[in-house]
C-alpha positions as protocol buffer text, in pm:
chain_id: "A"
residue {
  index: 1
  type: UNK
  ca { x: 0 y: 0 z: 0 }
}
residue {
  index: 2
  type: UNK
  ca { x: 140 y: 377 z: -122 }
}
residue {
  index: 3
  type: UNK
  ca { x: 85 y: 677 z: 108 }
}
residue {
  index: 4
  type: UNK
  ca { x: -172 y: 799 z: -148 }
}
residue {
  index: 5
  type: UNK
  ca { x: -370 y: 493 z: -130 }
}
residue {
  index: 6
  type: UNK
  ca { x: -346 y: 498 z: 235 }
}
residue {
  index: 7
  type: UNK
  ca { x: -520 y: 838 z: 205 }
}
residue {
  index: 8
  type: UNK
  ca { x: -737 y: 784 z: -51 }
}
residue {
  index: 9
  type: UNK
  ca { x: -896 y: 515 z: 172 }
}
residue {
  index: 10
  type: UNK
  ca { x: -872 y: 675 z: 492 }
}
residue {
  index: 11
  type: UNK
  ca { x: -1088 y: 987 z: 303 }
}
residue {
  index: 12
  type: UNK
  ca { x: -1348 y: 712 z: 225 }
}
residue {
  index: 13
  type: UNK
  ca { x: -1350 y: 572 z: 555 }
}
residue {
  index: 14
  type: UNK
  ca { x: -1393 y: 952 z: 672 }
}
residue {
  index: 15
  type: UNK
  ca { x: -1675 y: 1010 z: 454 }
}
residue {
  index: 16
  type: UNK
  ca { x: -1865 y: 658 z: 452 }
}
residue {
  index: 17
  type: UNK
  ca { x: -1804 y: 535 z: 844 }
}
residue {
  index: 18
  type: UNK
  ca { x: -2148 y: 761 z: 976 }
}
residue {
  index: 19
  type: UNK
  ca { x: -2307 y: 771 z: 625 }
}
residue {
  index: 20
  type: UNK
  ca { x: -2613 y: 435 z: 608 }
}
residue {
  index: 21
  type: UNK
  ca { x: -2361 y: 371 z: 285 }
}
residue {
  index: 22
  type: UNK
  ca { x: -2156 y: 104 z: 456 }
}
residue {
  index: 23
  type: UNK
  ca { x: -1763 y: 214 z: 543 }
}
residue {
  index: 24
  type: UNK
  ca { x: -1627 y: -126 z: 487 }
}
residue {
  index: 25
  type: UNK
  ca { x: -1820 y: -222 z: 154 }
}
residue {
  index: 26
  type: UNK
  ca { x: -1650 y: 125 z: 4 }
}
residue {
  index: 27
  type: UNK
  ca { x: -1287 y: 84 z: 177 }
}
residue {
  index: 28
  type: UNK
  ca { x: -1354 y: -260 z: -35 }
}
residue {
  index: 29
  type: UNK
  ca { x: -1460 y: -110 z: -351 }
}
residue {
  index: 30
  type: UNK
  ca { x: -1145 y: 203 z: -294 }
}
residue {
  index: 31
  type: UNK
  ca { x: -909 y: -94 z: -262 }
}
residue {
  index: 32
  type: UNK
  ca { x: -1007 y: -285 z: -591 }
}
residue {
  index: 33
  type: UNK
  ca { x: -1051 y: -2 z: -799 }
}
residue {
  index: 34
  type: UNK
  ca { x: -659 y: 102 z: -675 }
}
residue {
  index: 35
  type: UNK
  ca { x: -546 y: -230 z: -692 }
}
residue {
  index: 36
  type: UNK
  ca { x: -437 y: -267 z: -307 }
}
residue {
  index: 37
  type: UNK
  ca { x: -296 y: -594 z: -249 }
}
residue {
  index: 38
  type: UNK
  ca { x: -557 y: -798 z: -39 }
}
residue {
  index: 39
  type: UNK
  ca { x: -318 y: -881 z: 230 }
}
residue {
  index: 40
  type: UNK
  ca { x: -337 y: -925 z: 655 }
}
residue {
  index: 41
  type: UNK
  ca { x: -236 y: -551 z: 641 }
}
residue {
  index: 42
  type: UNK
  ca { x: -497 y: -412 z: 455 }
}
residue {
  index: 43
  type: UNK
  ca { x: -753 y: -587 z: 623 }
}
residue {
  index: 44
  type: UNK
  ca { x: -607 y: -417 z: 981 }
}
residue {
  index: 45
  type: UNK
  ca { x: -557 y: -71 z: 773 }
}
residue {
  index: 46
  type: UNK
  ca { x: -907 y: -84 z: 732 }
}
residue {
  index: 47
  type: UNK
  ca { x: -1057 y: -206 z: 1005 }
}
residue {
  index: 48
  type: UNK
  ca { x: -770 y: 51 z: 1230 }
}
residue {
  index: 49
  type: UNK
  ca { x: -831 y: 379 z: 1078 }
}
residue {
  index: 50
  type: UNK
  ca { x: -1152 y: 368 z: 1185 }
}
residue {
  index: 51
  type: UNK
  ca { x: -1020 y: 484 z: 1521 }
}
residue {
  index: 52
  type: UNK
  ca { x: -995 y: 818 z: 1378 }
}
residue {
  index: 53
  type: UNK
  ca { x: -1320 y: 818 z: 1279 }
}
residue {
  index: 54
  type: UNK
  ca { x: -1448 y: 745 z: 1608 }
}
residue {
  index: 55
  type: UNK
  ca { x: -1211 y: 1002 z: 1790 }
}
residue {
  index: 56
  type: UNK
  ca { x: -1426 y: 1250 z: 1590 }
}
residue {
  index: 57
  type: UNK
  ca { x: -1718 y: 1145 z: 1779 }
}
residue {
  index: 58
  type: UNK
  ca { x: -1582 y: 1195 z: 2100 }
}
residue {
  index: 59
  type: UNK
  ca { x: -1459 y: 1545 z: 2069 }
}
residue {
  index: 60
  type: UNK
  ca { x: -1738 y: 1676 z: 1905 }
}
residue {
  index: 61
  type: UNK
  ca { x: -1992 y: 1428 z: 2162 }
}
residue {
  index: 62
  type: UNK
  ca { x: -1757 y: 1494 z: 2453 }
}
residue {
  index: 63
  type: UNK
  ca { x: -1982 y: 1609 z: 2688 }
}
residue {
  index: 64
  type: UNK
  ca { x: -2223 y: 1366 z: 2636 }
}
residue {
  index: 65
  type: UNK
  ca { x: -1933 y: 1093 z: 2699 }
}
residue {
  index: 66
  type: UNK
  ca { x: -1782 y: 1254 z: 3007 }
}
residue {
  index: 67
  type: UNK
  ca { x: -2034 y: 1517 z: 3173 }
}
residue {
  index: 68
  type: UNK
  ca { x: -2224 y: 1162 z: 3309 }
}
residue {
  index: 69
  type: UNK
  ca { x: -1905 y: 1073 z: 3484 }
}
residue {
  index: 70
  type: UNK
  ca { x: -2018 y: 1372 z: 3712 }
}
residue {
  index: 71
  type: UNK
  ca { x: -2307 y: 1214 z: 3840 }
}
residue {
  index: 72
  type: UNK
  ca { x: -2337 y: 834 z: 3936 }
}
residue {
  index: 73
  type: UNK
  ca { x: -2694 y: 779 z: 3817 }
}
residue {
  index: 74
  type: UNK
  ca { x: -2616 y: 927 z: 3490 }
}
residue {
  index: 75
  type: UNK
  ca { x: -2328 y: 777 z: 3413 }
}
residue {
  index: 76
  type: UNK
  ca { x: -2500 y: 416 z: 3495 }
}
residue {
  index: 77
  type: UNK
  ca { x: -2768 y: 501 z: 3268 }
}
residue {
  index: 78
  type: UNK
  ca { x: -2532 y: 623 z: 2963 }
}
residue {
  index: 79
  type: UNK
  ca { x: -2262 y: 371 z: 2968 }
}
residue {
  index: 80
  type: UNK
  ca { x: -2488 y: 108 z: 3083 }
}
residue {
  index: 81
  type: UNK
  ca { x: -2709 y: 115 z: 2793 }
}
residue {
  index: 82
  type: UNK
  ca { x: -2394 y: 186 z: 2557 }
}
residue {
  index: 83
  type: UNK
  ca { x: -2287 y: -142 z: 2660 }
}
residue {
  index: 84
  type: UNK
  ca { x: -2650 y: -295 z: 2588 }
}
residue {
  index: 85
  type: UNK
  ca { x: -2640 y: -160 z: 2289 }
}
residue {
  index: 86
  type: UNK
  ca { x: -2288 y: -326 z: 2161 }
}
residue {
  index: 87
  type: UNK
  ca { x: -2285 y: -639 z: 2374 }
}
residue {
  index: 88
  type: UNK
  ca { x: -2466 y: -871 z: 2058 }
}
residue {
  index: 89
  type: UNK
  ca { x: -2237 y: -737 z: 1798 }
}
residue {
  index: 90
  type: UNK
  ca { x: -1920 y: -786 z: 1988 }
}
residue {
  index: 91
  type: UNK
  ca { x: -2024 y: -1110 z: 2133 }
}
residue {
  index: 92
  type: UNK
  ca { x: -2121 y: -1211 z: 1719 }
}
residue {
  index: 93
  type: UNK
  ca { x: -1824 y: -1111 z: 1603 }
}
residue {
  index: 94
  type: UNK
  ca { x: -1628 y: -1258 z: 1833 }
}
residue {
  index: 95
  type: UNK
  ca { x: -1780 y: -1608 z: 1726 }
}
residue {
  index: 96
  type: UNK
  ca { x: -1777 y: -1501 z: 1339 }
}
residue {
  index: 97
  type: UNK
  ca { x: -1452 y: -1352 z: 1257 }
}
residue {
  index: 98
  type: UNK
  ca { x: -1308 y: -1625 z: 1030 }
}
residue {
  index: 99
  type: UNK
  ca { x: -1654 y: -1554 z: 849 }
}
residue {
  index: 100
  type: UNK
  ca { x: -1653 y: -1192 z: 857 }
}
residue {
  index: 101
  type: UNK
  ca { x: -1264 y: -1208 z: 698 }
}
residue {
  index: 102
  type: UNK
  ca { x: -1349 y: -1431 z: 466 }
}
residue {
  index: 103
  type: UNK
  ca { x: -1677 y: -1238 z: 364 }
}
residue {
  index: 104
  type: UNK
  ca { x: -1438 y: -903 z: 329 }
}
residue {
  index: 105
  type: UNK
  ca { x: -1253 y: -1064 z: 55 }
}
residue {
  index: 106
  type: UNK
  ca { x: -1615 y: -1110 z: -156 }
}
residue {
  index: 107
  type: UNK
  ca { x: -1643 y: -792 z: -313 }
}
residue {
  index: 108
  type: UNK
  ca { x: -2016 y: -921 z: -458 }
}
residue {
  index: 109
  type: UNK
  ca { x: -2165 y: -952 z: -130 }
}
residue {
  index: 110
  type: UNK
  ca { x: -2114 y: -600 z: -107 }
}
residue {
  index: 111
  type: UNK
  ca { x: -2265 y: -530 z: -439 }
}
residue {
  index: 112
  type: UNK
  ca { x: -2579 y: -744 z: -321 }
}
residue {
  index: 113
  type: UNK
  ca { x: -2573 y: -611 z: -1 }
}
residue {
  index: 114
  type: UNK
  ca { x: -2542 y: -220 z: -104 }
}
residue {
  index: 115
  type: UNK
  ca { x: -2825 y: -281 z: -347 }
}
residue {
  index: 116
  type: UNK
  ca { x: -3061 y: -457 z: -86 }
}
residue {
  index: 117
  type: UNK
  ca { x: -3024 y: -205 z: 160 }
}
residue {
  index: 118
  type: UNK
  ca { x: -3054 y: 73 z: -30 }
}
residue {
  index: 119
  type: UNK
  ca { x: -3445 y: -42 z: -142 }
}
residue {
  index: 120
  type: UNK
  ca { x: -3489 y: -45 z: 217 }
}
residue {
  index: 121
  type: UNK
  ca { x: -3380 y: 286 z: 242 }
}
residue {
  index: 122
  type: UNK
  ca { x: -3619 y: 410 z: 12 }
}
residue {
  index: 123
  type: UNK
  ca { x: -3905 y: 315 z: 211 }
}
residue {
  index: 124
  type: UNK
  ca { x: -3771 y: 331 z: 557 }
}
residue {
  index: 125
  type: UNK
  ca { x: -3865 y: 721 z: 656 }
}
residue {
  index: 126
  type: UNK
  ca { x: -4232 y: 642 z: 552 }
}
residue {
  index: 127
  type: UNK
  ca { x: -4240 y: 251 z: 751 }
}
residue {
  index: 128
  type: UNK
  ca { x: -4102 y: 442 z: 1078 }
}
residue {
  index: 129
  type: UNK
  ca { x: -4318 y: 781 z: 1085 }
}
residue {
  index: 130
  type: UNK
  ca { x: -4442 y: 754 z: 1482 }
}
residue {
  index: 131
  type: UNK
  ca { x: -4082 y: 866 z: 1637 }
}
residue {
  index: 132
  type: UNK
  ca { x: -4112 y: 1070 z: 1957 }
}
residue {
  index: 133
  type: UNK
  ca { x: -3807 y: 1025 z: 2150 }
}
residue {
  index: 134
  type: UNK
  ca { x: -3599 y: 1303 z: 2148 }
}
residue {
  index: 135
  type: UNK
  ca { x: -3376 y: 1269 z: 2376 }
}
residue {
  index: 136
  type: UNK
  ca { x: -3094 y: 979 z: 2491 }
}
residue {
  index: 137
  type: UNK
  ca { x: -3211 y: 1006 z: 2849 }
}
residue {
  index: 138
  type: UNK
  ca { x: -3552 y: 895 z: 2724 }
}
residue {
  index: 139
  type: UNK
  ca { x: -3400 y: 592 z: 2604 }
}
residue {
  index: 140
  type: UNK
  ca { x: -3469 y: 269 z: 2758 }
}
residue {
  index: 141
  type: UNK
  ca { x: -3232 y: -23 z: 2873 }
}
residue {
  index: 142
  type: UNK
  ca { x: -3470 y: -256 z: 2642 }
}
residue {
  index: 143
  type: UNK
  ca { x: -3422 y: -26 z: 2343 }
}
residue {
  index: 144
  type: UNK
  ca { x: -3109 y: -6 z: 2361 }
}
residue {
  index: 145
  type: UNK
  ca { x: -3061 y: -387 z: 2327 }
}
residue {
  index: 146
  type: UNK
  ca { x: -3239 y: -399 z: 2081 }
}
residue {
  index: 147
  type: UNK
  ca { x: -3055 y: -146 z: 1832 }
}
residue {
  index: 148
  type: UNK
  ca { x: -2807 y: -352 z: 1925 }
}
residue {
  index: 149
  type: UNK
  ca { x: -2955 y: -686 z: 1808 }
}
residue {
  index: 150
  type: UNK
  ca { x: -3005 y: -479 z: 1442 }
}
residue {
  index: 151
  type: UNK
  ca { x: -2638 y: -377 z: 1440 }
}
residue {
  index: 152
  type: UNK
  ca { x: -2503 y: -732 z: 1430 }
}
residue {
  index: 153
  type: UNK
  ca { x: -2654 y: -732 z: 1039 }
}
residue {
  index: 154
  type: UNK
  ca { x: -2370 y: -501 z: 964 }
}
residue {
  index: 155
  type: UNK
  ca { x: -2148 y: -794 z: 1030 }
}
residue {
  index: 156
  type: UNK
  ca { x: -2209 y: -889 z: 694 }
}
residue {
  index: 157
  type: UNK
  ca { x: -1987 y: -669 z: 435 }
}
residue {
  index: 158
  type: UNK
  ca { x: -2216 y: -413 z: 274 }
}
residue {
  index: 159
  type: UNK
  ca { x: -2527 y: -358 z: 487 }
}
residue {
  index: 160
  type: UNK
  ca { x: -2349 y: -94 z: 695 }
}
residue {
  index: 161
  type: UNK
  ca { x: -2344 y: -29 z: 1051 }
}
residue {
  index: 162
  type: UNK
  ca { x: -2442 y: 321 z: 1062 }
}
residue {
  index: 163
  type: UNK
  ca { x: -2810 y: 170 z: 869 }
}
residue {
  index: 164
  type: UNK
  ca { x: -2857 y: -78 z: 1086 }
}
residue {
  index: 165
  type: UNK
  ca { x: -2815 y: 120 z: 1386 }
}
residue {
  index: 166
  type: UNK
  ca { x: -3016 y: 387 z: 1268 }
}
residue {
  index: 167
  type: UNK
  ca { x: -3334 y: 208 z: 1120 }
}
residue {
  index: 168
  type: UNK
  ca { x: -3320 y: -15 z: 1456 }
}
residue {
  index: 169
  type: UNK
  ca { x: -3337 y: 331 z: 1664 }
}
residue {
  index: 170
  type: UNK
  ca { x: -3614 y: 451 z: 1471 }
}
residue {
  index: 171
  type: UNK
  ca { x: -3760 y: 112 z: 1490 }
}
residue {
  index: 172
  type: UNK
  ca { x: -3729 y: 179 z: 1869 }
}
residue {
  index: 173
  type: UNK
  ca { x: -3925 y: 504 z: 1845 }
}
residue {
  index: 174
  type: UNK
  ca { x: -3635 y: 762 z: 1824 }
}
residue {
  index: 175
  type: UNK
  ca { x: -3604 y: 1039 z: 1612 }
}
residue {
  index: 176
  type: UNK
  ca { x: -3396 y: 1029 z: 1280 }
}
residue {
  index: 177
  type: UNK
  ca { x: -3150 y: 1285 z: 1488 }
}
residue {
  index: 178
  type: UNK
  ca { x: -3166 y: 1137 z: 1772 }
}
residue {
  index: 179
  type: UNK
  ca { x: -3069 y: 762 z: 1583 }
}
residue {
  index: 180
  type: UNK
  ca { x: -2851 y: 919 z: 1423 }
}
residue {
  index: 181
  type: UNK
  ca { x: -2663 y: 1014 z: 1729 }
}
residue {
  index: 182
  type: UNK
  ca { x: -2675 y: 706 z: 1957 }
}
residue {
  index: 183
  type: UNK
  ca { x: -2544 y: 511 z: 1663 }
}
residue {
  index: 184
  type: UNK
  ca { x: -2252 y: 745 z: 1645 }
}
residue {
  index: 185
  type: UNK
  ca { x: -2239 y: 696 z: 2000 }
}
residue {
  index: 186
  type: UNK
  ca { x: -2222 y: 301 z: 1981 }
}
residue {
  index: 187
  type: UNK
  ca { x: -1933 y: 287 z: 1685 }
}
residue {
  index: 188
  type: UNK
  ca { x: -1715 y: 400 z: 1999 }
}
residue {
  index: 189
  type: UNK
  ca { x: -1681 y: 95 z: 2195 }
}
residue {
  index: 190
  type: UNK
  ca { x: -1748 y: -115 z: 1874 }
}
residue {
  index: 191
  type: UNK
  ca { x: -1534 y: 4 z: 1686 }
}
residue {
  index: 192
  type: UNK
  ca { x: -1206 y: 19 z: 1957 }
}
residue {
  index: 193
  type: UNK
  ca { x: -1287 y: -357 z: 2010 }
}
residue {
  index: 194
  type: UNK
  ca { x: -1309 y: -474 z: 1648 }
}
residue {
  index: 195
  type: UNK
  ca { x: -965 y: -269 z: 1598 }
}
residue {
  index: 196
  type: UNK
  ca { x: -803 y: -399 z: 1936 }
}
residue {
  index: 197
  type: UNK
  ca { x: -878 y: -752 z: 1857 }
}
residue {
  index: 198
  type: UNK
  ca { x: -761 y: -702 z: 1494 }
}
residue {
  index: 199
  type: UNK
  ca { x: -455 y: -562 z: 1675 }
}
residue {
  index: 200
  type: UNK
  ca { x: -381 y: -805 z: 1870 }
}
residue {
  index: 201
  type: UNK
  ca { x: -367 y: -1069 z: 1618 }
}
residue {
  index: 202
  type: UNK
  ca { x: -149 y: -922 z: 1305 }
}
residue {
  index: 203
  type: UNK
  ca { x: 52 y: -669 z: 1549 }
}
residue {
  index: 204
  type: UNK
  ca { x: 375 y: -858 z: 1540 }
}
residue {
  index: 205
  type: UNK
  ca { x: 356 y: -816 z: 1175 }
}
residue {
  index: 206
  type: UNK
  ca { x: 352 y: -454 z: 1156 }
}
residue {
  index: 207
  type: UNK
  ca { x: 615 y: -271 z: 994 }
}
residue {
  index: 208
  type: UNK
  ca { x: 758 y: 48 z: 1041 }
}
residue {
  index: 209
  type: UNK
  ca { x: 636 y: 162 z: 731 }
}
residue {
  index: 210
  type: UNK
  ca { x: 272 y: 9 z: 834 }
}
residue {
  index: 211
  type: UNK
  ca { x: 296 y: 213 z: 1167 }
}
residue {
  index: 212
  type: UNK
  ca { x: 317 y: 517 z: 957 }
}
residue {
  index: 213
  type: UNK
  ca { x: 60 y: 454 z: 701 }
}
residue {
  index: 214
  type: UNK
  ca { x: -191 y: 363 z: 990 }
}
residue {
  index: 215
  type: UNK
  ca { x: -74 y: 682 z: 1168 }
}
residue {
  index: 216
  type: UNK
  ca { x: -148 y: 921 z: 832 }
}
residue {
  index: 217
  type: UNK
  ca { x: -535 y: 706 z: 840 }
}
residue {
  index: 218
  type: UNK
  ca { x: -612 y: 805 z: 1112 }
}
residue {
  index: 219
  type: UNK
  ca { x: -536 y: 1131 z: 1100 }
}
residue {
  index: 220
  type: UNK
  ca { x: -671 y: 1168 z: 733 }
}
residue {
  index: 221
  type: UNK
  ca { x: -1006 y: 991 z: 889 }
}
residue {
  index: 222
  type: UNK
  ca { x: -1020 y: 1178 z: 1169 }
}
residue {
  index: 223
  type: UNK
  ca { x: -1069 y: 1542 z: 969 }
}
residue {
  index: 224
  type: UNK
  ca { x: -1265 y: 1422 z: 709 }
}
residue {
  index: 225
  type: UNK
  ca { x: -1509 y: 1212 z: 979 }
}
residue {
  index: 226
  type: UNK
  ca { x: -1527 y: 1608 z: 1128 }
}
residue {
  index: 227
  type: UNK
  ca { x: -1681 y: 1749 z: 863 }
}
residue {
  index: 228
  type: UNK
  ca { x: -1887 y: 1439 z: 767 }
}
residue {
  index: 229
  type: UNK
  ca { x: -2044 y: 1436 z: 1134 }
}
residue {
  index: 230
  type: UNK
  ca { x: -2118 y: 1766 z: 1133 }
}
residue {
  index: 231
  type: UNK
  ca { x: -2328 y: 1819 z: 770 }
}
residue {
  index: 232
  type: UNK
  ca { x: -2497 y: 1461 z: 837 }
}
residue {
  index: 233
  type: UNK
  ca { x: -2723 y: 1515 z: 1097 }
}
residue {
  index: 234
  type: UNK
  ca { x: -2862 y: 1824 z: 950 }
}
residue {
  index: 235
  type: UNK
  ca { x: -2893 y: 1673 z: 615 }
}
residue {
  index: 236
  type: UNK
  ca { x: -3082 y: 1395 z: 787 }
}
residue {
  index: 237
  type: UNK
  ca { x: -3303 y: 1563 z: 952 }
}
residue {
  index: 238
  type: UNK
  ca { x: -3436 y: 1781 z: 581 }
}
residue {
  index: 239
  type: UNK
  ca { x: -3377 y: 1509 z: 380 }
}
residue {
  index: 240
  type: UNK
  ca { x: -3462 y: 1183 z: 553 }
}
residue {
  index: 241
  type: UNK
  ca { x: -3255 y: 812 z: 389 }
}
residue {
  index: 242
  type: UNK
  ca { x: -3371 y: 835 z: 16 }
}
residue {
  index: 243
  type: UNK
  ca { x: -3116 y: 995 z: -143 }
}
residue {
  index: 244
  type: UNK
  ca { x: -2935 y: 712 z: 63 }
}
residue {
  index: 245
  type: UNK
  ca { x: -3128 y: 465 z: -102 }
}
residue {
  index: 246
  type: UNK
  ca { x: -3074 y: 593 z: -434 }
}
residue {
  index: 247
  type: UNK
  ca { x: -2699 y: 607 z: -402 }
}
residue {
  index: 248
  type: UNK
  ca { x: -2656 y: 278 z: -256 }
}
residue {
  index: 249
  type: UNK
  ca { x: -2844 y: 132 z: -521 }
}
residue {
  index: 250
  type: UNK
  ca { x: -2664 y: 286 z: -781 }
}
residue {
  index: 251
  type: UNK
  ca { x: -2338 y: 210 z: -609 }
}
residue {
  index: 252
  type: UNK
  ca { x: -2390 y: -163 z: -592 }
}
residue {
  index: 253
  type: UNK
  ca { x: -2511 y: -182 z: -945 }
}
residue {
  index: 254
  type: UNK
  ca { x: -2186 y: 12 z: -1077 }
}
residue {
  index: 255
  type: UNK
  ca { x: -1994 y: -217 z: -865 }
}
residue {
  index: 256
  type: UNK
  ca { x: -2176 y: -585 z: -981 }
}
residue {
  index: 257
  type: UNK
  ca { x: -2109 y: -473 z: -1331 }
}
residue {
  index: 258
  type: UNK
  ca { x: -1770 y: -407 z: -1282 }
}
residue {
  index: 259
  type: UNK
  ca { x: -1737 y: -757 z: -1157 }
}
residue {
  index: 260
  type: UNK
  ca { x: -1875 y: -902 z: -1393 }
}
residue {
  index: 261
  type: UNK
  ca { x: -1709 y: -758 z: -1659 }
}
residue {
  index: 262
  type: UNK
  ca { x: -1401 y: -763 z: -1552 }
}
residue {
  index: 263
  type: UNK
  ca { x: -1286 y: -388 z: -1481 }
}
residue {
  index: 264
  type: UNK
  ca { x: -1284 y: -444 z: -1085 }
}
residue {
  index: 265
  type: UNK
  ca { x: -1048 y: -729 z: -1009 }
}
């Protein structure tokens, strides 16, 4: 992998990680269309530059992750239903990971996948109209399980966790903002696992050249998740998931025929 490459996917992780256009099915897609070499270390680039990513939630979401801290009840009632909310996916992923690796390498899953998703994105603001809760206090314990049952469908390459997460809050009576939000909230501990446990199996093969191009990821992720954050929940909010829809649709179609013709390896 080239410093440019390194940055060109770091940019798409930056842009797709929050987006319901799943991160991982386009760090795929970046990495075929530049002709990465599918190695261990592109596998942990991508899965490890999502750390700066996440650090982009936390400063701009740092009260909301340390204010609670301040008060006992509060901060039971935060973390405790942040770690509700990730328990299934961690605990499935834990069990899946040869799976999940092996399903990374099948760039048509995340054609299928991309396409399938974004039909149900099309629909989804009009299936979920009756959302009331506003606010993550109003959350319950329950609820928060059970976004986290619908994020362990993003295990599969494609589907994207930042959907799943999403539709399930709505699904749970939240508001598209709101959704929005908690999922961003529940990539944090997801997302440090899934990279720590990545970490610690390939880290004695890490390079001093790989330590720098994971370094430049994060950083290039970390901006570019900034801005992303920031124009996404407005957008949301005007716009609502079809213009989701339609992209993902069209992305997975673009990418199939690629495939099949031969122009993506």
């Amino acid at each position: 992998m080239t410093w440019l490459e390194a940055v060109i996917i770091a940019i798409v992780e930056g842009i797709t990680e929050f987006l319901p256009i799943s991160s991982t099915g386009h760090m795929i897609i970046a990495g075929k269309l530049l002709g990465v070499p599918d190695n261990d270390f592109t596998k942990l680039f991508t899965v490890g530059i999502q750390l700066g990513a996440i650090a982009a939630v936390v400063i701009l979401y740092w009260k909301r992750f340390f204010l609670p801290l301040r008060n006992g009840n509060d901060a039971v009632s935060f973390y405790g239903k942040l770690i509700l909310a990730v328990a299934p996916a961690l605990i499935s992923g834990f069990f899946l990971a040869e799976w999940i690796d092996v399903m990374l390498e099948n760039a048509w899953t995340v054609g299928v996948t991309l396409i399938l998703g974004g039909f149900v994105l099309l629909f989804i603001d009009g299936v979920f109209k009756e959302t009331h809760i506003e606010d993550e206090k109003q959350i319950q314990f329950t609820q928060a399980l059970w976004i986290g049952c619908w994020q362990c469908l993003a295990l599969i390459p494609g589907v994207s966790r930042s959907a799943a997460t999403i539709i399930g809050g709505m699904q749970q009576k939240l508001t598209r903002a709101l959704a929005a939000e908690f999922s961003f909230f529940m990539a944090v501990p997801t997302m440090v696992a899934a990279t720590g446990y990545k970490f610690l199996k390939g880290y004695d093969q890490l390079q001093t050249e790989h330590v720098q191009l994971f370094l430049l990821g994060n950083i290039v992720a970390f901006i570019v998740a900034i801005l992303t954050i920031t124009l996404f929940i407005g957008f949301l909010q005007r716009k609502g998931f079809r213009f989701f829809g339609y992209y993902r649709i069209v992305a997975g179609s673009l990418l199939l025929i690629g495939l099949a013709t031969g122009f993506i390896g």
